[in-house]
Structure formats: structure tokens, C-alpha cells
C-alpha positions in Angstrom: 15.9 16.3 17.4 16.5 18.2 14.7 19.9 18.4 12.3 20.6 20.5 9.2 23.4 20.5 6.9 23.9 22.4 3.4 25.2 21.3 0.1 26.6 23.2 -2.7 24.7 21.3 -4.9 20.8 23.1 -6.3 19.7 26.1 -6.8 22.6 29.2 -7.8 22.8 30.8 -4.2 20.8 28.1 -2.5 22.2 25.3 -2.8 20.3 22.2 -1.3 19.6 21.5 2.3 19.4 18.2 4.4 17.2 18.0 7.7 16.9 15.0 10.1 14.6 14.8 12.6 12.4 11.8 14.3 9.7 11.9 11.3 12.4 11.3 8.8 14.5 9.2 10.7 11.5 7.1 11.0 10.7 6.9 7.9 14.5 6.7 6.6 14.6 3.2 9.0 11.6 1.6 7.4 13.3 2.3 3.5 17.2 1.0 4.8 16.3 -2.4 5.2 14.0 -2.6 2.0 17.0 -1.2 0.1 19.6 -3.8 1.4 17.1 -6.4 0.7 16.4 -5.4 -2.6 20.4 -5.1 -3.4 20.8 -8.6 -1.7 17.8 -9.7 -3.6 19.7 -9.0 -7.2 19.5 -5.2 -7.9 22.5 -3.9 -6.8 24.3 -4.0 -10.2 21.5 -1.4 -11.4 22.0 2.1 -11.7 18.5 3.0 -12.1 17.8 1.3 -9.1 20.5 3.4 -7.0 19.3 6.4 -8.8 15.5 5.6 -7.3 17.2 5.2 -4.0 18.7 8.5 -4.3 15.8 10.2 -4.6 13.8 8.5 -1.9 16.8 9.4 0.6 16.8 13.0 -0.8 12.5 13.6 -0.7 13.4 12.0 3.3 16.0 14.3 4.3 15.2 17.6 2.1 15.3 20.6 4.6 14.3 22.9 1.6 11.3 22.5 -1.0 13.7 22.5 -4.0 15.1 19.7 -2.8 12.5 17.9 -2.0 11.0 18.5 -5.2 14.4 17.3 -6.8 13.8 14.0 -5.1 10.5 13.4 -5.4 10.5 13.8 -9.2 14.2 11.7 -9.1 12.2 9.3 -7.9 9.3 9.3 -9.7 11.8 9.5 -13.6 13.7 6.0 -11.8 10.9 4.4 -11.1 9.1 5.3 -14.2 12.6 3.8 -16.2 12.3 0.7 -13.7 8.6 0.0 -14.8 9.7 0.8 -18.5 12.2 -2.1 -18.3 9.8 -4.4 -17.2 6.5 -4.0 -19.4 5.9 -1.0 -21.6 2.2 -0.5 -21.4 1.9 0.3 -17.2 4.3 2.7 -17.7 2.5 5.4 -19.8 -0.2 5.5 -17.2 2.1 5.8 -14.2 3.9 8.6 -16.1 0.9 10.2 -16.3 0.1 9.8 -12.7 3.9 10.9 -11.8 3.6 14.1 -13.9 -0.2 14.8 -12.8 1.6 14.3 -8.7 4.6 16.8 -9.9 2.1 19.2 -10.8 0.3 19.5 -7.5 3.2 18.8 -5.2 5.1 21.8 -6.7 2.9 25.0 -6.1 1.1 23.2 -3.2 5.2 23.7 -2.0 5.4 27.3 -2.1 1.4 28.4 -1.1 1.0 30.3 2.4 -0.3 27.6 5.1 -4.1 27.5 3.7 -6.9 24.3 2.6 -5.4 24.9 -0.9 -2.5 23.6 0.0 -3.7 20.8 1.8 -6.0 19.6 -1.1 -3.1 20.2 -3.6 -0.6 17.8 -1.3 -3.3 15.2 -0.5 -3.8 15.1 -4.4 0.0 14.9 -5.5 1.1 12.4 -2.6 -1.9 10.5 -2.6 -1.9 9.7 -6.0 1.8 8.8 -5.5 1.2 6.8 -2.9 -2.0 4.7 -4.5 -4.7 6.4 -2.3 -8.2 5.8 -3.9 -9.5 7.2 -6.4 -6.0 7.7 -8.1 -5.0 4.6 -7.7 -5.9 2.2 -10.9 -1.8 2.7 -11.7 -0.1 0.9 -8.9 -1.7 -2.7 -9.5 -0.5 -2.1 -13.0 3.0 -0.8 -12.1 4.2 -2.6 -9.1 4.1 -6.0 -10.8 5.9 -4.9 -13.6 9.6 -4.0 -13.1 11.7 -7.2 -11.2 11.0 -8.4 -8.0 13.4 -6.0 -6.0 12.4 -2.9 -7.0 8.8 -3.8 -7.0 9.3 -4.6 -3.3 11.0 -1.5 -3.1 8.3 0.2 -4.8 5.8 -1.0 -2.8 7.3 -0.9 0.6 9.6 2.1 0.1 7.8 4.9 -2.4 4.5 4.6 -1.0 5.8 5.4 2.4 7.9 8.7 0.5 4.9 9.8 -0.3 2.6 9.3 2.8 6.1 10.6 4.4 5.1 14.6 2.4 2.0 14.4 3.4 2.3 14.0 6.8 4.8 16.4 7.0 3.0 18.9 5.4 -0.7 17.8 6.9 0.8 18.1 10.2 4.2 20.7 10.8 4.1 22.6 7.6 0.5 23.2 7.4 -0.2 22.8 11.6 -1.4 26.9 11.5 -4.5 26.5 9.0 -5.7 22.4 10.5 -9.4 22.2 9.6 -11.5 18.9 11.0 -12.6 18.5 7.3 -9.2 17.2 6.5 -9.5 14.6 8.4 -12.6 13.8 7.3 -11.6 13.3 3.8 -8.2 11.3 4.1 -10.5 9.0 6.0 -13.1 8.8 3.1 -10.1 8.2 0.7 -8.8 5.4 2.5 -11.6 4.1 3.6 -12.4 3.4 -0.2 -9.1 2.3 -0.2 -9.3 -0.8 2.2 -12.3 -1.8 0.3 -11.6 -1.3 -3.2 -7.9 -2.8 -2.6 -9.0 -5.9 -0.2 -11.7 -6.6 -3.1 -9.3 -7.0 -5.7 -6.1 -8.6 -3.9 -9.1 -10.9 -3.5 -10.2 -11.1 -7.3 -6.6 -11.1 -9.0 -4.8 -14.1 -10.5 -1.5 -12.9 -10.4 0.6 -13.6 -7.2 2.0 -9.9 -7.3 -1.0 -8.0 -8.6 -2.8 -9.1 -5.6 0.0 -8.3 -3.7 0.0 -4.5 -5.1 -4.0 -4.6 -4.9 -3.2 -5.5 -0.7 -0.5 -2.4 -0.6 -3.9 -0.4 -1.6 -5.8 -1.4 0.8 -2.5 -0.8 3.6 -2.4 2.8 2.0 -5.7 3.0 2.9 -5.5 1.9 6.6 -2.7 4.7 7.5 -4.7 7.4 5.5 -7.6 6.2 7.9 -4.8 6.3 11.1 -3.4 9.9 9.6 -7.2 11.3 9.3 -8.7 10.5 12.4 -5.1 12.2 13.8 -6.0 15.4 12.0 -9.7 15.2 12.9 -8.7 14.5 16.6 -5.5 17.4 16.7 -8.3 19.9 14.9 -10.9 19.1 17.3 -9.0 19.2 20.7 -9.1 15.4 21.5 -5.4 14.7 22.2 -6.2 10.6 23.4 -8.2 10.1 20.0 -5.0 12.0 18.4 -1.8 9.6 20.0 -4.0 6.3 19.1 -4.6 7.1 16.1 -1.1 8.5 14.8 0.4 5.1 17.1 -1.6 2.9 14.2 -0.8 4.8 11.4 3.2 4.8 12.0 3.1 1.3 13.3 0.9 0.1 10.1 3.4 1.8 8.3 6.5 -0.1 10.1 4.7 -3.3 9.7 4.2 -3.0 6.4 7.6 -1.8 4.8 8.7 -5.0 6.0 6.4 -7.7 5.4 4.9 -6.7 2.1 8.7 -6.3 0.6 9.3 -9.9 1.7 6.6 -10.7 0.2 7.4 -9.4 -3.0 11.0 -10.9 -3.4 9.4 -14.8 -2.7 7.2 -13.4 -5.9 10.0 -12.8 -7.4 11.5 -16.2 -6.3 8.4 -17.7 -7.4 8.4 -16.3 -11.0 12.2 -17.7 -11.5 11.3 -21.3 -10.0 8.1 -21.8 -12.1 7.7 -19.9 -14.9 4.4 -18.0 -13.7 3.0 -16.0 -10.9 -0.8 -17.4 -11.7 -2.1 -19.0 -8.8 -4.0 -21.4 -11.2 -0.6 -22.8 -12.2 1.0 -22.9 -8.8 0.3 -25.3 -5.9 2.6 -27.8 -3.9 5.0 -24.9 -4.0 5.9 -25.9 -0.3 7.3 -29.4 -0.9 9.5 -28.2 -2.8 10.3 -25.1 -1.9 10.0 -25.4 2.1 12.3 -22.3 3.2 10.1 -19.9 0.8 7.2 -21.4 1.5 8.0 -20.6 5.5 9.2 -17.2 4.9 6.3 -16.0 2.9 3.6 -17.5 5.7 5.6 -15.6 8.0 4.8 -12.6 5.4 1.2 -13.6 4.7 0.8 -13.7 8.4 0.8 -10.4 8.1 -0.8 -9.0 5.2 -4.0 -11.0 6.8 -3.5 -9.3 10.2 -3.6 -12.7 12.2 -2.7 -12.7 16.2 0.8 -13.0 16.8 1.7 -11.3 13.3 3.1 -8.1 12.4 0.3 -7.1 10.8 -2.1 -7.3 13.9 -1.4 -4.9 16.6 -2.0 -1.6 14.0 -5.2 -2.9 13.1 -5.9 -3.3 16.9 -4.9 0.1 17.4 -7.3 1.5 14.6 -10.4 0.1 15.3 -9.3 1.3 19.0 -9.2 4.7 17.2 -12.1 4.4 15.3 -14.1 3.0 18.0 -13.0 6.2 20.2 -13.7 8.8 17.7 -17.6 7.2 17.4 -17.8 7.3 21.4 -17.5 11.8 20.9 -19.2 14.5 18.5 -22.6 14.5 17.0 -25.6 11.8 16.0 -24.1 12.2 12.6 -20.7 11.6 13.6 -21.6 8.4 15.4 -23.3 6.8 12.5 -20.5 8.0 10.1 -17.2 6.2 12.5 -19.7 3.3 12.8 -20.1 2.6 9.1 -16.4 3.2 8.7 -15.9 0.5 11.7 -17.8 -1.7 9.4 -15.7 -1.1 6.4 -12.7 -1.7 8.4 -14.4 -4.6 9.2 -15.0 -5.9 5.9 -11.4 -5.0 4.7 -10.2 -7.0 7.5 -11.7 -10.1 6.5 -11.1 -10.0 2.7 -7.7 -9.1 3.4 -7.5 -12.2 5.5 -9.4 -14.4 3.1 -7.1 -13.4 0.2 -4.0 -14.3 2.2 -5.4 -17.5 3.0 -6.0 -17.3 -0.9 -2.4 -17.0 -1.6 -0.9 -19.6 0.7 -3.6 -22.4 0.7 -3.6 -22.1 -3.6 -0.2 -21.5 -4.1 2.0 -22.9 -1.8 -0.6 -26.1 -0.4 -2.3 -28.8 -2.0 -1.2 -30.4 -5.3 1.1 -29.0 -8.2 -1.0 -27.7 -10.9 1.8 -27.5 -13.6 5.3 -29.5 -14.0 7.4 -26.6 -13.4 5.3 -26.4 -10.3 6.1 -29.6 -9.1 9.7 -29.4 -9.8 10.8 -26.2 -8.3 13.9 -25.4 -6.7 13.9 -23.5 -3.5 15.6 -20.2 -2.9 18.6 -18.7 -4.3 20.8 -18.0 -1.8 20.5 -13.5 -2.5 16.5 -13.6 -2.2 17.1 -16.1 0.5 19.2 -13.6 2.8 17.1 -11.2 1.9 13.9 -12.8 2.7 15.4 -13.6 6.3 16.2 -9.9 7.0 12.9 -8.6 6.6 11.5 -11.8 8.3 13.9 -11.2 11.3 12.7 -7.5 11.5 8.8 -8.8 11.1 9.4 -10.6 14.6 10.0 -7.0 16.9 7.0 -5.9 15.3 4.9 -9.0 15.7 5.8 -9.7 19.3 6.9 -6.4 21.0 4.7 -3.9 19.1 4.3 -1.8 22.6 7.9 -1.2 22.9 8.7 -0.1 19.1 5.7 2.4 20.4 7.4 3.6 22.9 10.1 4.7 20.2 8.3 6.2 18.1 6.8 8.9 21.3 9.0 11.2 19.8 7.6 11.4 16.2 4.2 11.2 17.7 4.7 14.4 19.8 6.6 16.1 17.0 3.5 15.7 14.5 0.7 16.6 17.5 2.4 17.5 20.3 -0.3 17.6 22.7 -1.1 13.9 22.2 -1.4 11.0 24.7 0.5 8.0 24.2 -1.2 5.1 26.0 0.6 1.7 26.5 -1.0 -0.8 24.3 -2.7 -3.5 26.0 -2.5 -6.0 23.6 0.7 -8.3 24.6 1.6 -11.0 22.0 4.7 -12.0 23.6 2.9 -13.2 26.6 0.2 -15.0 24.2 2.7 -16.7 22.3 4.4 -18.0 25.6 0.9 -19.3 27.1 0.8 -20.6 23.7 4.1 -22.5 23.6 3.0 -24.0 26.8 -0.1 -25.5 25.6 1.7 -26.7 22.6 4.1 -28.6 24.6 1.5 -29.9 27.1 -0.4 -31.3 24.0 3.1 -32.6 22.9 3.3 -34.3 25.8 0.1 -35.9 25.9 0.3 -37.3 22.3 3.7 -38.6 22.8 2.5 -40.0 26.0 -1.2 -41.5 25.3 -1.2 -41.4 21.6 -1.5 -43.8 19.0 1.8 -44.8 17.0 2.1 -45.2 13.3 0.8 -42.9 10.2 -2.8 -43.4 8.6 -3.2 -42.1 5.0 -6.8 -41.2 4.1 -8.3 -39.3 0.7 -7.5 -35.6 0.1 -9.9 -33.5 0.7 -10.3 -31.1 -2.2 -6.2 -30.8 -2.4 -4.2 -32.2 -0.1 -1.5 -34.1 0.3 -3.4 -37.6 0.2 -1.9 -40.2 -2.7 -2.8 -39.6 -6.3 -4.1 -42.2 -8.6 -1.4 -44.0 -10.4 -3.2 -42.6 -13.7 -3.0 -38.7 -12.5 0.8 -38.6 -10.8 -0.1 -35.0 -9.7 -4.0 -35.5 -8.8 -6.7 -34.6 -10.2 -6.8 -30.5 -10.7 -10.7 -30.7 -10.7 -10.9 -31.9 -7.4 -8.7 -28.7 -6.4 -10.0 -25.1 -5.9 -8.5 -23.2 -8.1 -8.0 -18.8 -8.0 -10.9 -17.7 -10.4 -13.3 -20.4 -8.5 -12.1 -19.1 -4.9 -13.0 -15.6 -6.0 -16.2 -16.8 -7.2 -18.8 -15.7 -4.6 -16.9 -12.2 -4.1 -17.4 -11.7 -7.9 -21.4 -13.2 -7.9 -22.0 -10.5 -5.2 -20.5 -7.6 -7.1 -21.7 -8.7 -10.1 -24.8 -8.0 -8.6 -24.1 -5.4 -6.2 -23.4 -1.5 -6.5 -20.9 -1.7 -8.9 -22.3 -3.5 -11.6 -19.6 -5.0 -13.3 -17.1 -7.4 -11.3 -14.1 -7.2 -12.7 -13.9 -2.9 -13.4 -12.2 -1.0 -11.1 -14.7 1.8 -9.3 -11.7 4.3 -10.3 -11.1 3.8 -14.2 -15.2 3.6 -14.3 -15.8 7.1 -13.0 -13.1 8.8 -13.1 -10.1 7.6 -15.4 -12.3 6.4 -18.5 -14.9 10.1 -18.3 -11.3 11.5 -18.3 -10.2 9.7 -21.1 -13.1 10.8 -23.3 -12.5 14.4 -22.1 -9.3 14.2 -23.5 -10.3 13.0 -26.8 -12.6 15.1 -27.3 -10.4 18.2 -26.3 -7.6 16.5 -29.1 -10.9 16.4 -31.4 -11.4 20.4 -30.8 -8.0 21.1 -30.8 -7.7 19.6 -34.3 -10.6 21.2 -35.8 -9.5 24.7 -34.4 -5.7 23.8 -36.3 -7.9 23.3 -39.4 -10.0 26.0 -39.1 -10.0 29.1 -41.6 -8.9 32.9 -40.1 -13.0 33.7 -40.6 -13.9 30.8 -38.7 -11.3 31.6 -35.9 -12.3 35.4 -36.0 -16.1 34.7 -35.7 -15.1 32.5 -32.1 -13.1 35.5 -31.1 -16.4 37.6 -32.0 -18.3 35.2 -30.0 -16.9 34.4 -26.7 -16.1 38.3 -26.0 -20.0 38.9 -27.1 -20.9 36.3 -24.4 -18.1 37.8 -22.1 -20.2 40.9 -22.1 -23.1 40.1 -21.8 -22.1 37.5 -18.2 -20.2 40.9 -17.2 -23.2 43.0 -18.0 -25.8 40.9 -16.1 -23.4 40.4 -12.8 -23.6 44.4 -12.9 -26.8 44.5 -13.2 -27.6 42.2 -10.9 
């Protein structure tokens, strides 16, 4: 499928050209419903915000570079203005990253089919998209504009991005594939799963651990979209259609449940006061519909059976467990260790969704706005529901939505083989229905009548003391103390200092000095006098000749 129109609109001559086909109808279905859920959520009176729409729908649909340049920088400048609104100091480091992707998207556009190419689109939409290492920015920037756009942000422009580079990895640039591309988006989001499953474990905040968990998502489908590459490169087409199943299906799952997510922040934020997990608690007494709808969400982010969340993991470690089985004694031990890291991402992505729901929405109320929140508004509510309502497809008939999305699969590598997935949540959640009603049954039947109250344990729902209406908070586990043995082992572990971001230790901060000291040099060569300037001249041609004169000569 494949559909072009023109515009009169662009370049003098050109114009601008729109293309559909099944990759960007795809992708254009996962941003619609984020978009009418962030409108319904309380954007839809901003321009900005239809402006960053704009551009997403034109970066999806461009059939020319130019215009997918214009979009992808339309979106980045709205975005930028969104963050801007919303705190001032994340948004001079994601301009920064939004000029630094501008600059290799734009002749990585126009290069012949080549590795320079690849390396130069990798870098531009991974750093767009908050693929490790260039990805310090989005933990910073997500939480800061309001709670639709950051849902949008985070459900909707990180999928733009990883949208241009599959295009390019896998149509654009199909002529000049190379194994080794593979191997390094797997590399990158493999430190991605870690380094954003760490800190979504680690952070305070309610939505900076929720930005921290869309790095470590990123990370999963760069995982999916590099073993794809190796597998298409290397002539394995099974290895290549499970793979590229869990990538788009990772991607599905989570441009809907992490936006969800995100607006009952949002709703959060307006009831309380504060996003702090140390300040939340009880949030599900009273606020029951919220609390629901963002289990529902969690449920996902912790990739739990019977959640939307659950069946791309499956997939992946399917994938990854395939592309250990083939190739060399070195390319056993290598899918192995990343099978581990998956592993490891898995289960801190799990414990900080347990995180999120058992210390913010369980247990006592920390604070008195806690206790007396309000539940939803009725926009964030309607909101909420869509996405939830779209969450249930994906959680309970993942194989069918599969079956859809055969055509993008064979337009990206079309020699790949798309195998039924085995895993059938539908039929689990039936059995378990069953068994719920037959203990039902039993309880109602044979049980004991009448309610027994006994002492909390460490923040339930027991009675407080008449002295402490709202218990005791030191008998409650609070955020920091959750994330207390994660923090003792890194403390102590390879990266030395808990709290510091691998990324803004060795590579944002060395960067940082390189740039002052360059302004440092740049103001001493303004100051210096026309002898001092003439004797550099003097001196790097000297040096010039005598590099040339030795390469000669050699």
C-alpha cells in the first residue's frame, strides 16, 4: 500500500509531498489516539500544542526529505516552546539535543545509501528519541510542560523518531545493510533498559520515573529493531519477523499505556499539590476511578501477564533467545549477557511499578492534601478511559493486532516469517475468571461471615491511633527508603556514584569542559595582538609541512 499526494506548499518548484503506506499508517494510529487524549485531557485550546501535532503528522507522512525535515524540526521548535512554558532550565538542554538531532538528521537525508548514513540517523533520531547515551534530556523534559503534552511527548515523539529510523535503517538504506548495525542499536538499548529501569526505580517524582521507564521502552524496541537488522543482514528471516513483531508491538503497547499514565500524573499533580511519592499515599480511597485506571497502566509499564505490556517482552526474549541459539562462540555469550540485561530491566521495571502504585496510591496518606483529594475531572477522566479501552486489544488479543501489522513487517524485511504467537492471554484470563468464581463460590458457601480488623502491616489500611488520624508515616515505606538497596549496590558497584547518570558522567559533563575551554581559546584568540595571531599562522603551516613532508617520505 502505498499513496502519494503533492502540495504547493515547500520548496520553489517542489513543493511538499505526502506518502502513506503501512509503516506510517502504523505509526500515524499509535499518535491519533494520544492526540485526542491529550485535547480531551485539557490541551486543545493551545496552539503550540496543535503546532507539535502538525509536525509529528508531517515527519509521518513526508514522501520527500524536505518535508520531513520541515516536520521534524516543527516538532522539535513546539515541543521546545511546550517545555519552555513549563520550567525554563530543561529546556536549554533539550534545545541543545534538538539542534545537535537537526544537524545529523539533515545531511544523513541527502547521503548515497552508505554506514555514514546509518550512523548519522541512528545519532539524530536516537538522541530524539532518548536512546542511551543521549539521553540525560528526556527525564528532564518530559516532566516539565503539562500533563498532556508530556504524554504526548512521551508516547507520541519518541515513536516519530524511532518511526525515521526505521524507515531509513530498513527501506531507505536496505541496499548498504551491515550486521554491525544491528549490533549497535542493540548495545544502545540495551544500556537503555538498564540505565532507564535503574532510575524509574531511583526517582521521587511520579513523572520523572515515568520518563526514566519511557527510556528503558526506547531501549526495548531499539533491542527489537537491532536484532531485525542483524537477522535481515545475516539471512535469518525467522530471527528477523520475531524480532520486528516485538519491536512494533512494544511500540503499540506503549503509546498507549505510558500516555495514560501520564495524564493520571497530571491528575495527580492538580488533586494534591505534588507528584513526590513521599507525599502521596491513600490516593486510592479517595480517588478510586484514577487509582484503577493507572493499575491498569502500571500493569503495563511492569510487563505483568494479562497486561499490555507483556506479550512484546515475550516476544523479545523469544528473539533474543533465538539469535543466541545461531552464529559464533562469541555471539552466544554476547545474546546471553544481553538475555540477562533484559532480565534485569524486566524486574526493576516491575519493582518500580510496584513502587508507584503500592507508595502512591496504597497505604496511608502522607500529607493532608493527600488525604483529601478529589478524583478525576471529567476531560482526564475520558481521556484516561480511551487509552485504557485501547490497552485491553493489546493485553488480551496481542496475536491478532500481529496479524495486522504482517504488512508493515514484510514491507521493512520482506523475506521475514511471521509466526503465530503462542502466548494466549485471552484463554488465561478465562481459566482465570473461572477459578475466581469457583473460589467465589466456595467462600460464599463455607466461609466465615463478618469482618475482622487486625494491625497494618507497614501501611495498610488497619485503624490509626486516635493520636495520629493518618498513622504513623514511620511505620510506612517511603520512595527514597524503597530505592535504598538499589542505591547501596550502585553506590558500591561500577558506577561509583548512585545518584549520577552514566551519560552526563562520561559524556555530557567531558563535553561540557570541552566547551569551556574552546570559549576559553576563543576568547584569548579575540584578545590576541596581530603578532600573536601571525606567529599561530607561522606555526600550524610549519607543522603542516613538516606532517605532509614525513607522509611523503614515508
Amino acid at each position: 500500500m502505498g499513496n502519494s499526494i503533492g502540495l504547493m506548499f515547500g520548496l520553489p518548484g517542489q513543493g511538499m509531498h505526502l506518502h502513506l503506506d503501512a509503516l506510517s499508517l502504523l505509526f500515524g494510529c499509535i499518535l491519533l489516539p494520544q492526540v485526542v487524549a491529550a485535547a480531551v485531557a485539557g490541551m486543545r485550546a493551545s496552539v503550540a500544542f496543535w503546532v507539535f501535532v502538525l509536525g509529528m503528522a508531517l515527519a509521518l507522512l513526508a514522501g520527500d526529505q524536505f518535508t520531513l525535515i520541515f516536520g521534524f524540526e516543527l516538532m522539535s521548535a513546539a515541543s521546545w516552546l511546550l517545555v519552555l512554558q513549563g520550567d525554563r532550565k530543561p529546556a536549554t538542554l533539550y534545545a541543545g539535543i534538538a539542534i545537535f538531532s537537526g544537524a545529523c538528521l539533515i545531511p544523513a537525508l541527502f547521503l548515497p545509501a552508505s554506514s555514514l548514513a546509518f550512523v548519522l540517523i541512528a545519532l539524530g533520531a536516537g538522541a530524539k528519541a532518548g536512546l542511551a547515551p543521549l539521553h540525560s534530556w528526556l527525564p528532564r523534559a518530559h516532566p516539565a510542560p503539562p500533563a498532556g503534552v508530556s504524554a504526548l511527548m512521551s508516547g507520541g515523539m519518541v515513536k516519530v523518531a524511532l518511526y525515521v529510523l526505521i524507515r531509513y535503517a530498513f527501506i531507505n538504506l536496505a541496499s548498504a545493510q551491515q550486521p554491525w548495525w544491528g549490533e549497535a542499536l542493540v548495545a544502545a538499548g540495551a544500556l537503555s533498559v538498564l540505565i532507564g529501569a535503574l532510575r524509574a526505580v531511583l526517582e521521587v517524582e511520579l513523572k520523572t520515573a515515568l520518563a526514566c521507564s519511557t527510556v528503558e521502552h526506547v531501549g526495548l524496541i531499539a533491542v527489537g529493531l537491532g536484532l531485525a537488522l542483524y537477522a535481515k543482514a545475516s539471512g535469518d528471516a525467522a530471527l528477523a519477523g520475531v524480532a520486528l513483531q516485538a519491536a512494533l508491538l512494544c511500540a503499540v503497547a506503549h503509546g498507549l499505556f505510558k500516555p495514560l499514565l501520564f495524564i493520571g500524573a497530571g491528575e495527580v499533580k492538580h488533586a494534591t499539590g505534588t507528584t513526590s511519592l513521599n507525599w502521596l499515599g491513600g490516593l486510592m480511597r479517595g480517588m478510586p476511578r484514577l487509582g484503577a485506571l493507572m493499575l491498569l497502566g502500571l500493569v503495563g509499564m511492569g510487563a505483568l501477564p494479562l497486561g499490555p505490556g507483556f506479550a512484546p517482552e515475550f516476544l523479545l526474549f523469544h528473539a533474543v533467545i533465538g539469535a543466541a541459539a545461531t552464529g559464533g562462540i562469541l555471539a552466544r555469550i554476547g545474546f546471553s549477557a544481553l538475555l540477562a540485561v533484559l532480565g534485569i530491566g524486566a524486574a526493576l521495571a516491575l519493582a518500580a511499578a510496584v513502587r508507584i502504585i503500592g507508595l502512591g496510591f496504597l497505604g496511608r496518606p502522607r500529607s493532608l492534601h493527600a488525604a483529601a483529594a478529589e478524583d478525576l475531572r471529567r476531560g482526564p477522566l475520558v481521556a484516561m478511559v480511551l487509552l485504557g479501552a485501547l490497552n485491553v486489544p493489546v493485553a488480551l488479543v496481542p496475536g491478532l493486532l500481529l496479524q495486522l501489522m504482517s504488512p508493515v513487517i514484510l514491507l521493512l524485511a520482506p523475506q521475514a516469517h511471521t509466526l503465530p504467537l503462542t502466548y494466549a492471554p485471552l484463554t488465561l484470563l478465562i481459566l482465570a475468571g473461572f477459578a475466581a468464581l469457583a473460589a467465589g463460590f466456595v467462600q460464599t458457601r463455607w466461609g466465615v461471615r463478618g469482618l475482622q480488623e487486625a494491625p497494618a502491616w507497614n501501611g495498610g489500611f488497619g485503624r490509626p491511633p486516635a493520636w495520629l488520624p493518618f498513622g504513623d508515616p514511620h511505620t510506612q515505606v517511603s520512595a527514597t527508603g524503597f530505592a535504598e538497596p538499589v542505591m547501596r549496590v550502585m553506590g558500591k558497584g561500577l558506577l561509583g556514584v548512585s545518584k549520577t547518570d552514566p551519560a552526563e558522567r562520561f559524556l555530557f559533563v567531558p563535553l561540557f569542559r570541552v566547551q569551556t575551554r574552546l570559549v576559553r581559546l576563543a576568547e584569548r584568540v579575540r584578545r590576541a595582538t596581530i603578532r600573536e595571531r601571525l606567529a599561530f599562522v607561522f606555526t600550524v603551516l610549519v607543522v603542516f609541512l613538516l606532517v605532509l613532508g614525513l607522509g611523503e617520505g614515508g
